[in-house]
C-alpha positions in Angstrom: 0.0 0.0 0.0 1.2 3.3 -1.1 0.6 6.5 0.7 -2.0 8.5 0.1 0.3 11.4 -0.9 1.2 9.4 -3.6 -1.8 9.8 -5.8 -1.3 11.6 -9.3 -3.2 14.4 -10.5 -3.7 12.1 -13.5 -5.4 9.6 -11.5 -7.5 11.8 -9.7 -9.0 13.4 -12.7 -9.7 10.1 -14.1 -12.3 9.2 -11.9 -16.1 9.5 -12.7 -17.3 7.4 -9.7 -16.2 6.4 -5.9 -18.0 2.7 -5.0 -17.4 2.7 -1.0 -17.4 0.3 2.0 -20.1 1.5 4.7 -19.1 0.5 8.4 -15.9 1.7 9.6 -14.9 3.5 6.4 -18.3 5.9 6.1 -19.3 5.6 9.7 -16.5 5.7 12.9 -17.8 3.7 15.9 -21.2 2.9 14.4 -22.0 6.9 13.6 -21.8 8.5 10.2 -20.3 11.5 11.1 -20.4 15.3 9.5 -17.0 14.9 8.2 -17.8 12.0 6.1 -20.9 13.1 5.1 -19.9 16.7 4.1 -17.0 14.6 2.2 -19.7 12.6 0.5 -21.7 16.3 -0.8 -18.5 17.4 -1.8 -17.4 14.7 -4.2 -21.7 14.6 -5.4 -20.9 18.6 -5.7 -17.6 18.1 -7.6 -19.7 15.7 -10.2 -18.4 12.4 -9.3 -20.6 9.5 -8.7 -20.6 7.7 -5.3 -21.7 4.2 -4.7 -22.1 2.8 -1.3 -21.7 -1.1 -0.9 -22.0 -2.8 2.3 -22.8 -6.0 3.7 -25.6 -4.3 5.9 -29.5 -5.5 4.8 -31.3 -4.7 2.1 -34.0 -2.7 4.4 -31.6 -0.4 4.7 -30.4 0.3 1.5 -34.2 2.2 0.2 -34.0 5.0 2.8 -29.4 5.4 1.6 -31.1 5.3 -1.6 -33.4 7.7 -1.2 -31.7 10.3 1.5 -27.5 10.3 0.7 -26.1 12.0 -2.0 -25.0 9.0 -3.6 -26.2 7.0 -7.3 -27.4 4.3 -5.6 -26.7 1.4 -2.7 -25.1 -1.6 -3.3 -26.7 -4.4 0.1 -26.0 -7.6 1.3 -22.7 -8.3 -0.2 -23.8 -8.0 -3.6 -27.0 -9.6 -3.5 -29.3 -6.1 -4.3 -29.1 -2.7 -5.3 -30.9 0.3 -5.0 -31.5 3.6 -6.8 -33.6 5.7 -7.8 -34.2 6.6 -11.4 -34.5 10.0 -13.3 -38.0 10.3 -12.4 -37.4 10.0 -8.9 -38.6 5.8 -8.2 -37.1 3.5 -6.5 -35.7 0.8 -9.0 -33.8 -2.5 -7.4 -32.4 -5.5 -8.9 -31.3 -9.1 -7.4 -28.5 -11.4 -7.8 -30.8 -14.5 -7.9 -34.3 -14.9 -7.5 -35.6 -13.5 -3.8 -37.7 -16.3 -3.6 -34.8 -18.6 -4.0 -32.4 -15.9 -1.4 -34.8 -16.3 1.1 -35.2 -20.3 1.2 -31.7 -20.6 1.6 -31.5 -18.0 3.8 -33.8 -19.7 6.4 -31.1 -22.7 6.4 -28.3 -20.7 7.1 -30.4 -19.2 10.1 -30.3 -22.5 11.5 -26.5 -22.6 11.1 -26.0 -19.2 12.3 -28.7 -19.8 15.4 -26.5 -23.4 15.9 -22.8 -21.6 15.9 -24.1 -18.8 18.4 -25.4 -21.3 20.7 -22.4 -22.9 21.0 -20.8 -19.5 21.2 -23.1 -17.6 23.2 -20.4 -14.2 23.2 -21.7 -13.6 19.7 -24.7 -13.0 18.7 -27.3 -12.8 15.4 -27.2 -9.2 14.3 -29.4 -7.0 15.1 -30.0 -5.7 12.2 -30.9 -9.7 10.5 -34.0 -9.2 10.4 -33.9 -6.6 7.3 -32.0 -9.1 5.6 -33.7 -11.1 2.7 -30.4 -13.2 1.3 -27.9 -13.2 4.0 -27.2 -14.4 7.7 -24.3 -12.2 10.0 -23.4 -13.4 13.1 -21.9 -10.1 15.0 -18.8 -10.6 16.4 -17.4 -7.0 17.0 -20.8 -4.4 17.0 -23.1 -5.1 20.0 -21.1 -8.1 21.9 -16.8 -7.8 22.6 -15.4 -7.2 20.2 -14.1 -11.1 20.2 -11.3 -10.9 18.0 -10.5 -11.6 14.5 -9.7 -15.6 15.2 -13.7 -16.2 16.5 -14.5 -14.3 13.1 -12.5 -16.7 11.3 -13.6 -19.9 13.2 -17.5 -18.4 12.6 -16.3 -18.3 8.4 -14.9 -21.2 8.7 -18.3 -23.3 10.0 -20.1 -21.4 6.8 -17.8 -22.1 4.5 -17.6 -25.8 5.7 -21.5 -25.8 4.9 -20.7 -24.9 1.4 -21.5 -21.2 2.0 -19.7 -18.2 1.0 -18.7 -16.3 4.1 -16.9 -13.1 4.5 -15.6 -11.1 7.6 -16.5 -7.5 8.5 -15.2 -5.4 10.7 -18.4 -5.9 12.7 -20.0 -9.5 11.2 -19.5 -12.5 9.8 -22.2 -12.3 6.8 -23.2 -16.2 4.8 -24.8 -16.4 2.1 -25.6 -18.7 -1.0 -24.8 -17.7 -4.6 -21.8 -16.7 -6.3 -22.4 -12.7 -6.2 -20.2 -10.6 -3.8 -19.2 -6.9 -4.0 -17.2 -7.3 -6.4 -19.3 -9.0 -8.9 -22.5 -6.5 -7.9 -20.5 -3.4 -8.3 -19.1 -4.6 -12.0 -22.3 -5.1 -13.0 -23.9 -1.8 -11.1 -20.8 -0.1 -12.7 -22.0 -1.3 -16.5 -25.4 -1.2 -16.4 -26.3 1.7 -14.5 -22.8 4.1 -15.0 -21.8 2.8 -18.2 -18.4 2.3 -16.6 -15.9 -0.6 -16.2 -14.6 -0.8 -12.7 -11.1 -2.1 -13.6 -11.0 1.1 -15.9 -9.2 4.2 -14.3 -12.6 5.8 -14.3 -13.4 4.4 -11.0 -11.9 4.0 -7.5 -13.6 1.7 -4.0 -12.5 2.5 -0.6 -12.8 0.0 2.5 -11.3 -1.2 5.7 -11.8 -5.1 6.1 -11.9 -8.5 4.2 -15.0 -8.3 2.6 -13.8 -5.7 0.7 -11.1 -7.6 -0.7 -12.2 -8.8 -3.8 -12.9 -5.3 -4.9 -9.3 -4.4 -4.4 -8.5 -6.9 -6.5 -10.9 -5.6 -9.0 -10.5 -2.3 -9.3 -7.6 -0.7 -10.9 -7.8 1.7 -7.9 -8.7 1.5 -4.5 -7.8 3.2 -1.2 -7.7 2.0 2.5 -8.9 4.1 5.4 -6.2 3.2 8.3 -8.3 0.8 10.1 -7.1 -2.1 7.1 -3.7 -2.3 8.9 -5.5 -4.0 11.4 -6.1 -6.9 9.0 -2.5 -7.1 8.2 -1.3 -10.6 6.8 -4.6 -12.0 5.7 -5.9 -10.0 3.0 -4.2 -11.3 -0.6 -4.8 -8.4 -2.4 -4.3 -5.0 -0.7 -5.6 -1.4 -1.4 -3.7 0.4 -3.9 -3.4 3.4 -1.7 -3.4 4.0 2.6 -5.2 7.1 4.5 -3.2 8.2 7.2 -6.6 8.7 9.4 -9.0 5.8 10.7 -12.5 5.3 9.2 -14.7 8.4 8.1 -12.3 10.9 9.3 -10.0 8.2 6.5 -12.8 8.5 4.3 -12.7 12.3 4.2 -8.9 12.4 3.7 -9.1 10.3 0.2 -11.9 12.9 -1.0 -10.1 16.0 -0.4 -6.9 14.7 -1.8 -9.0 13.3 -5.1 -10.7 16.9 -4.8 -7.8 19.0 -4.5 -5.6 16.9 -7.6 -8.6 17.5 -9.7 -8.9 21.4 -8.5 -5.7 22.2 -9.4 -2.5 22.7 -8.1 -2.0 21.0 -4.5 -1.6 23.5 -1.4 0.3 21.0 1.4 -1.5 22.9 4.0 -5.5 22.5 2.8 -4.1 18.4 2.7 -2.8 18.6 6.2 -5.8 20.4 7.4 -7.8 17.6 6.6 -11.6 18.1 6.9 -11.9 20.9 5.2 -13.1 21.3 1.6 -10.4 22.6 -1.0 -10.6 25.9 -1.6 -10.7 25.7 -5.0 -13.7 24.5 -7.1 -13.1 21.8 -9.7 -13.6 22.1 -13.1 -15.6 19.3 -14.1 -18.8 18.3 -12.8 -22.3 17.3 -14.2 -24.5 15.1 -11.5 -26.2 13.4 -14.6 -22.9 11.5 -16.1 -22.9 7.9 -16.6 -26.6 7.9 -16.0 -27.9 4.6 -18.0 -31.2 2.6 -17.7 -32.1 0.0 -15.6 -32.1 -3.5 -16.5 -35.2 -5.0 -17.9 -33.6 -8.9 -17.9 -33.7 -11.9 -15.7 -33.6 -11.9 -12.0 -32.0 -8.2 -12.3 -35.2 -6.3 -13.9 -35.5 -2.8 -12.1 -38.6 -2.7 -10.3 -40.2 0.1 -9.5 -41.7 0.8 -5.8 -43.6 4.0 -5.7 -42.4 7.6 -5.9 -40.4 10.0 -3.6 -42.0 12.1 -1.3 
């Protein structure tokens, strides 16, 4: 991992969209704070595209949908996204079949329930039931945290099942299928941007295993400071390393990707941190990329009603 410093200009006014992890790279301590937020209206502002994708539920992806300044929500590891379309409706697509998501779901739920039993520190998240493909088990949110070797024993029962399992920095989310992040944001990427993720127009930032495959995928990625902690088991790192810890981190990779593409870089708006560059950027647009839903399959955008 390089450090942040390290980013070109060239780079930075590459990029037409920002896919990012939610928990512990957005948020800090479970809280999305005002300097990640503002950071998030700033790069909207600037006319790049922001994509949040998290292995929280589905239930919560409508109202990020609907409320952040973002081009749409990316849920459950990959199995749904969200957005809403020109016309202001919410439109959604699936990796499989719900109907299908949900019966396997149910027999993970007995796993899950099984492995929590037998270690009764951890606990079914709280937030399971908004899920409709996945199971966590929490491991570091409401209970200890326990420690990165109960995550991995908890993964390891999944995967034994012949589930996919990936660690948070909060859960231990199972699920059926072969989707992940990285697979959902490709296709979100394509169908809805009209981009490529492993094309320089695009960047993910993330803090934990999960988030992995996408920093294999994309051509670049950052890390809020929080990674290190995962040190030694993650195969494929982030191209790039905050110096600051989860959305204070997340802040610190917009203003240095907002002051390349301004112009010129003044050391001390960097060091400053959370404050906005000074200098407006050139580009912008908040319609680029915009493209229409998909109409095929399991992934047909479906409407749900209009925003208030």
């Amino acid at each position: 991992m390089k450090p942040l410093g390290e980013l070109t200009v060239d780079a930075a006014r590459g990029l037409r969209a920002i896919f990012t992890d939610i928990d512990d790279t957005l948020t800090t301590g479970g809280r999305l704070g005002p300097t990640a937020y503002g950071a998030l209206w700033r790069l909207r502002d600037a006319g790049l595209l922001v994509v949040p994708v998290t292995g929280r539920p589905a239930g919560w992806a409508d109202p990020i949908a609907r409320l952040w300044p973002v081009a749409g929500v990316v849920a459950e590891n990959g199995a749904v996204a969200f957005w809403l379309d020109e016309g202001g409706n919410m439109c959604r697509w699936y990796a499989r079949p719900p109907k299908e998501m949900k019966a396997d779901q149910a027999k993970l739920l007995e796993l899950a329930f099984a492995i929590v039993r037998e270690n009764p520190e951890c606990r079914i998240a709280a937030d399971q039931a908004f899920r409709i493909s996945d199971v966590a088990v929490d491991f570091a949110e409401e209970v200890g945290p326990l420690g990165l070797e109960v995550a991995e024993e908890i993964r390891r029962r999944f995967v034994e099942a012949g589930a996919t399992a990936k660690i948070s920095s909060i859960h231990v989310n199972a699920w059926q299928g072969e989707h992940d992040k990285a697979t959902a944001c490709a296709r979100f990427a394509r169908e809805r941007l009209g981009l490529d993720v492993s094309s320089d127009a695009a960047a993910y930032v993330g803090d934990s295993p999960n988030d992995e495959p996408l920093f294999a995928r994309f051509a670049l990625s950052f890390g809020v400071a929080n990674v290190k902690r995962f040190a030694g088991r993650l195969a494929h790192e982030p191209t790039y390393l905050a110096s600051r810890a989860c959305g204070e981190g997340f802040a610190e990779v917009a203003e240095r990707i907002l002051a390349l593409r301004a112009g010129p870089v003044v050391d001390a708006v960097l060091e400053a941190g959370g404050g906005a560059a000074t200098r407006k950027p050139t580009s912008g647009g908040r319609t680029a990329g915009r493209g229409r839903a998909s109409r095929s399959g399991s992934g047909r955008g479906r409407r749900s009603g209009r925003r208030r």
